[in-house]
DRENDO-1510 file (C-alpha; in Angstrom, 1 decimal, always signed):
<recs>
REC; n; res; u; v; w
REC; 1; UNK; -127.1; -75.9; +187.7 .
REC; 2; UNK; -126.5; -73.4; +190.6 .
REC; 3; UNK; -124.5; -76.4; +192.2 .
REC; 4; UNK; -122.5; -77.5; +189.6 .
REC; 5; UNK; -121.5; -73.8; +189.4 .
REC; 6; UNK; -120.7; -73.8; +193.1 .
REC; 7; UNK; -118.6; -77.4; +192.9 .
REC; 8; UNK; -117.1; -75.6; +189.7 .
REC; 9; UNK; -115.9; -72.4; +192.1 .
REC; 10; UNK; -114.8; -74.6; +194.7 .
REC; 11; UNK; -112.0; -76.6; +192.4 .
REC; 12; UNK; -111.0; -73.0; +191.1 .
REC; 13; UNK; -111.1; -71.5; +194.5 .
REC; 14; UNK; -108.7; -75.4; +195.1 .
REC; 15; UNK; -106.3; -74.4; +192.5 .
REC; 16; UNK; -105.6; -71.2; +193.6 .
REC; 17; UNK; -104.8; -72.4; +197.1 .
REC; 18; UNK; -102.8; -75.0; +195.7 .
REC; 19; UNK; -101.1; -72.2; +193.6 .
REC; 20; UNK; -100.2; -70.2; +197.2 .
REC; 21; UNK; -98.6; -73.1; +198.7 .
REC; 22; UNK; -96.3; -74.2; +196.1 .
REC; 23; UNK; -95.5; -71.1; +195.8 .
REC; 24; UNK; -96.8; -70.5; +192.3 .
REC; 25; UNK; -98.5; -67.1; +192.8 .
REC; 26; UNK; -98.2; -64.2; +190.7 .
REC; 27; UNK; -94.9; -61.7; +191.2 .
REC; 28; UNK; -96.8; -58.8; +189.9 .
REC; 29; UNK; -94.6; -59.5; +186.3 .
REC; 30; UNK; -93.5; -61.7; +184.6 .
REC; 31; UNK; -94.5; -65.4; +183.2 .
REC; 32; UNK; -96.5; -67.9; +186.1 .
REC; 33; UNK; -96.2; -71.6; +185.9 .
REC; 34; UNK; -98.9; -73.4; +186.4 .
REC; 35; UNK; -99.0; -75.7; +189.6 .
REC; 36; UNK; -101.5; -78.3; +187.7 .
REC; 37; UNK; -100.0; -80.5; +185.5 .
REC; 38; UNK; -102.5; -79.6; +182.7 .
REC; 39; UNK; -106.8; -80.3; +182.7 .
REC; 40; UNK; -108.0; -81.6; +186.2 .
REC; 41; UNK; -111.6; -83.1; +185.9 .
REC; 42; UNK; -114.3; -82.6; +188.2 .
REC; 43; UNK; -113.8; -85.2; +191.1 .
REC; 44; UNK; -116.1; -87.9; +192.2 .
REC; 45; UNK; -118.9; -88.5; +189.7 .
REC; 46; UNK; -119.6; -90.6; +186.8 .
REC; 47; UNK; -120.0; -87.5; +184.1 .
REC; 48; UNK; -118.0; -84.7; +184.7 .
REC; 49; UNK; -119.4; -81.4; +184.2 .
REC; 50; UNK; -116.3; -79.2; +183.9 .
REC; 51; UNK; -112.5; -79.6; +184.1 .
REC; 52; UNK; -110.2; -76.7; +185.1 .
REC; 53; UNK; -106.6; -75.6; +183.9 .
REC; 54; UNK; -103.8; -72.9; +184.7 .
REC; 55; UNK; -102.0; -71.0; +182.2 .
REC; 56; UNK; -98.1; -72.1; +182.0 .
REC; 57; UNK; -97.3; -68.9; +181.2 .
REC; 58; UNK; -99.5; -65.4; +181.7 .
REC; 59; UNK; -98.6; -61.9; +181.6 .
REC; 60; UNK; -102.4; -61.0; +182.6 .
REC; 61; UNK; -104.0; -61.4; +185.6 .
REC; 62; UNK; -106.0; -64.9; +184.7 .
REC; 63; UNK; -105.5; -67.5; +187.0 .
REC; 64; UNK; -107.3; -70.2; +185.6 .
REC; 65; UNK; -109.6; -71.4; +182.4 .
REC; 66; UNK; -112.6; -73.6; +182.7 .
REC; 67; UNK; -114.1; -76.0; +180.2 .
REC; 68; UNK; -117.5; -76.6; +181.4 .
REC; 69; UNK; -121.2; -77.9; +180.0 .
REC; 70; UNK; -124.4; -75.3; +180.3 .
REC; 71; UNK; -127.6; -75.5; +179.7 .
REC; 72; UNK; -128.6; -73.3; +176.7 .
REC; 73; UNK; -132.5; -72.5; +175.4 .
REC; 74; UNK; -132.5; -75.5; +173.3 .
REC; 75; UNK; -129.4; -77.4; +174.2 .
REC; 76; UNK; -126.7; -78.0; +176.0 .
REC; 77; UNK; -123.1; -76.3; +174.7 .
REC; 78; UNK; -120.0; -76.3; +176.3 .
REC; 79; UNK; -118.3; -72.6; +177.6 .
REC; 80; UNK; -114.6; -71.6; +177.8 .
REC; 81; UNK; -114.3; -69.1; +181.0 .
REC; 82; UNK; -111.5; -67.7; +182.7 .
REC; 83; UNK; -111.2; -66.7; +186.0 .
REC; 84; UNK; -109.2; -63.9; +187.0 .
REC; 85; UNK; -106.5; -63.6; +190.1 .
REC; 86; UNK; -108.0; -61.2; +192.0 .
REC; 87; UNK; -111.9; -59.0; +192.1 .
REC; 88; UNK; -111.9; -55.8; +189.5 .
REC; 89; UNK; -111.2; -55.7; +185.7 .
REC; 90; UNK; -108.8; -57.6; +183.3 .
REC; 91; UNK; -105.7; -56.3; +183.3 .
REC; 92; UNK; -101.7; -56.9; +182.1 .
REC; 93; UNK; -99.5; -57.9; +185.4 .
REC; 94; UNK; -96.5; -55.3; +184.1 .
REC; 95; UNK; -96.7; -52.4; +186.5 .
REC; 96; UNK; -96.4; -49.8; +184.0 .
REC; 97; UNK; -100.0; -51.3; +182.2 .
REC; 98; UNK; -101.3; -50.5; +185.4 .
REC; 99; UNK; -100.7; -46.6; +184.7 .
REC; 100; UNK; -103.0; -47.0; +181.9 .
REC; 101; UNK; -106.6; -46.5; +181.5 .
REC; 102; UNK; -108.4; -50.0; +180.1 .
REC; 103; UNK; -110.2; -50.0; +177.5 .
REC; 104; UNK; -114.4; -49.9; +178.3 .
REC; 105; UNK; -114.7; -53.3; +175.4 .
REC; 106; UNK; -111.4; -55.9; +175.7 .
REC; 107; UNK; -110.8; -58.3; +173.0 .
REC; 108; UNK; -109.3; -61.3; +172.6 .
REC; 109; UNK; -107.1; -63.0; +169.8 .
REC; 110; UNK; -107.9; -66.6; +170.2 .
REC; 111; UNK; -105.0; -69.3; +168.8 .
REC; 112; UNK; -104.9; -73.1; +168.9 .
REC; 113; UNK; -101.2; -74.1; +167.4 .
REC; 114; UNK; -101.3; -70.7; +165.5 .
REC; 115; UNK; -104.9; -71.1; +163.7 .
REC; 116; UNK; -106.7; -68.1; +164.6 .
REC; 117; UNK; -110.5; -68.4; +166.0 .
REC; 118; UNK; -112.6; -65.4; +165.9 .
REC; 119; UNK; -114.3; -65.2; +169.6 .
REC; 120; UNK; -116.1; -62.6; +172.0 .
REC; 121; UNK; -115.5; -61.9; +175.5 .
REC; 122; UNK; -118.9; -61.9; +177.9 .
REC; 123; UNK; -118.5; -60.6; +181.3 .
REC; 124; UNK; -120.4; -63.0; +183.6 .
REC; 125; UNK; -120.4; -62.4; +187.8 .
REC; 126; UNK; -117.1; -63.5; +188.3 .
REC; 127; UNK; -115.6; -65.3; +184.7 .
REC; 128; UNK; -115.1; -64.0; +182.0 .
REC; 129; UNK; -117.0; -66.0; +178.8 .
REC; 130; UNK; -115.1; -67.2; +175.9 .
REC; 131; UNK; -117.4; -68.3; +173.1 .
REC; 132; UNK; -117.8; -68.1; +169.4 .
REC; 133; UNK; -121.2; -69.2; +168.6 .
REC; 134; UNK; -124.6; -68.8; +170.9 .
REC; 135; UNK; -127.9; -71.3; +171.8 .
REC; 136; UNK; -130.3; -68.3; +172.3 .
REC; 137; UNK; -129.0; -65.4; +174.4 .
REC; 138; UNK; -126.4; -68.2; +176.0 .
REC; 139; UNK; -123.1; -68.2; +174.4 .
REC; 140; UNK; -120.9; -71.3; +174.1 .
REC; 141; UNK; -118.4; -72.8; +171.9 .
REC; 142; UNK; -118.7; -73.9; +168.6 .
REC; 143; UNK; -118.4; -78.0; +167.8 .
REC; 144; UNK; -115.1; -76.4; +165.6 .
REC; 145; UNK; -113.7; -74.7; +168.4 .
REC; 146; UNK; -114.4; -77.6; +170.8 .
REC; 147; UNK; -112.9; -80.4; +168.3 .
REC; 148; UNK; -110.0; -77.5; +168.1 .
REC; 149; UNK; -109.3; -77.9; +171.8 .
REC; 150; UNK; -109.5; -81.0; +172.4 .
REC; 151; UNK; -106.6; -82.6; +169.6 .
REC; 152; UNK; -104.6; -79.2; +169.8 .
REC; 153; UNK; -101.5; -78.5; +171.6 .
REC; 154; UNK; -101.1; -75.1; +172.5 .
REC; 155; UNK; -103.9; -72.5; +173.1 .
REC; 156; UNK; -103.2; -69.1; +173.0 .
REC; 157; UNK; -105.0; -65.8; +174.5 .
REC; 158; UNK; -103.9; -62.7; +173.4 .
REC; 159; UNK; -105.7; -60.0; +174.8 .
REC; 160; UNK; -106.3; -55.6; +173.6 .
REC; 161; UNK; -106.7; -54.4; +177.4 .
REC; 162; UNK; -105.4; -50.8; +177.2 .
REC; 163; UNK; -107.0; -48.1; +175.4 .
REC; 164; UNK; -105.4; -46.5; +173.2 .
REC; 165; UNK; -104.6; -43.0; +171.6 .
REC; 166; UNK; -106.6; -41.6; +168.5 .
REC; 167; UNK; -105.2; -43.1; +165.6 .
REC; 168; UNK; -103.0; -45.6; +167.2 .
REC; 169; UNK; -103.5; -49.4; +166.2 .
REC; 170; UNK; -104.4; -51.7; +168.3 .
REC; 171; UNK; -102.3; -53.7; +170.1 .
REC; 172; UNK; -101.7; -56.9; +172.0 .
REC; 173; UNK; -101.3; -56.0; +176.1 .
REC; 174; UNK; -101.0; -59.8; +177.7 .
REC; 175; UNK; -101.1; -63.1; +176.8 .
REC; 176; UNK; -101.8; -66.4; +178.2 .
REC; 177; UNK; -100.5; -69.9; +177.2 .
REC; 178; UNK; -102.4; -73.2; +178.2 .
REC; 179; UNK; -100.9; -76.6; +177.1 .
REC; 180; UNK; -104.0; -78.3; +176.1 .
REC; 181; UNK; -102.5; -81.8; +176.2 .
REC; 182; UNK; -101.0; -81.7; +179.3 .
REC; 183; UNK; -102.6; -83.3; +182.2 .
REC; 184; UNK; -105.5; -85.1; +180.7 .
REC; 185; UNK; -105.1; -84.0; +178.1 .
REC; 186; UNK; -107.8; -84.1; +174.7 .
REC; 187; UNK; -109.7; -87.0; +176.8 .
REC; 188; UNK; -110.7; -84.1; +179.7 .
REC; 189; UNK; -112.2; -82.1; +176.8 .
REC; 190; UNK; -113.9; -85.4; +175.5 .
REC; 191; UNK; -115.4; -86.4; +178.8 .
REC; 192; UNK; -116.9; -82.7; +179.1 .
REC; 193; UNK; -118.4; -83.1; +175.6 .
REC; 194; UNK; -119.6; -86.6; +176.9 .
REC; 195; UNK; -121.4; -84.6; +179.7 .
REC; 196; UNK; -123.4; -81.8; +177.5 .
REC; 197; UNK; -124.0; -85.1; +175.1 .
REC; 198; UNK; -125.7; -86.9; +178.3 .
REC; 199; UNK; -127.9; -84.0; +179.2 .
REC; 200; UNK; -129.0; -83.2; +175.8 .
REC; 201; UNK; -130.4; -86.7; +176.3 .
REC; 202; UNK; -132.0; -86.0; +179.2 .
REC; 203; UNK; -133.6; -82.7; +178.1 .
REC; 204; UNK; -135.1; -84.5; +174.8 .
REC; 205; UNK; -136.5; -87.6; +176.9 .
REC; 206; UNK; -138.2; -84.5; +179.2 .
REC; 207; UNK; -139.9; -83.2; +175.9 .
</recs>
């Protein structure tokens, strides 16, 4: 587990070098493009244990979301995280957002091609969870949500960062787009799934 984690940080920590050279780094405003061309699995094994996209378009400081398989209590789930752009706090790029105080407990407005998901945000070391169901104190994604990702088109992320005064409504602060069949598209998500499949295996032979 602790290296598939590391392998995991070291394609994220690949993308956003990648990202720097081509010149695809954030501006402080405005919408990013992503310089991967949609889901990149992990390289150089039989079973891929994550895959890693960019946004094509952000207006909050997340850099890139990772599809990857985790061992839960009983079994083994898939997780949605995000990693951010820099260290600190989720936050809107627009400098003015920057003025204002964040709210102590973000949500999120989860999409895929306008169906709304109900999720939770979990704060892990450096990712942020996405997940809407749990396998003991783990949280992960629900086989909906996964199905959901992996024959959709577009996931949206709309995020409630700042906090806001008494009696104000809520209200969306960022966003983040991800087209999920670019790249490899739906088969990336499969051959994840096919991973947390293989170790559920494993962890039932072990029984």
């Amino acid at each position: 587990m602790a290296q598939s984690h590391r392998s995991l940080r070291l394609l994220v920590l690949s993308a956003l070098a990648l990202s720097f050279v081509a010149g695809q780094c954030f501006a402080g405003v405005a919408a990013a493009q992503s310089a991967i061309p949609g889901w990149v699995l992990e390289k150089d094994v039989d079973a891929p244990s994550y895959s890693v996209v960019e946004p094509t378009r952000t207006d909050v400081n997340v850099d890139s979301v990772v599809l990857s398989c985790e061992h839960g209590a009983q079994h083994t789930g898939l997780q949605l995280r995000l990693y951010l752009t820099e260290a600190g706090p989720i936050a809107p790029l627009r400098a003015g957002a920057r003025t204002t105080a964040l709210k102590d407990d973000p949500a999120l407005e989860l999409a895929i091609d306008g169906v709304s998901h109900d999720v939770r945000l979990v704060f892990a070391g450096d990712s942020i969870i996405v997940a809407d169901a749990a396998d003991g104190a783990m949280p992960i994604l629900s086989a909906a949500l996964v199905r959901a990702l992996q024959r959709g088109r577009r996931l949206e992320l709309r995020f409630h960062l700042l906090q806001k005064a008494p009696g104000q409504a809520s209200s969306v602060d960022g966003s983040a787009v991800v087209e999920l069949q670019a790249g490899r598209g739906g088969s990336a998500v499969a051959a994840v799934q096919r991973c947390a499949g293989k170790r559920e295996q494993q962890l039932a032979g072990g029984r």
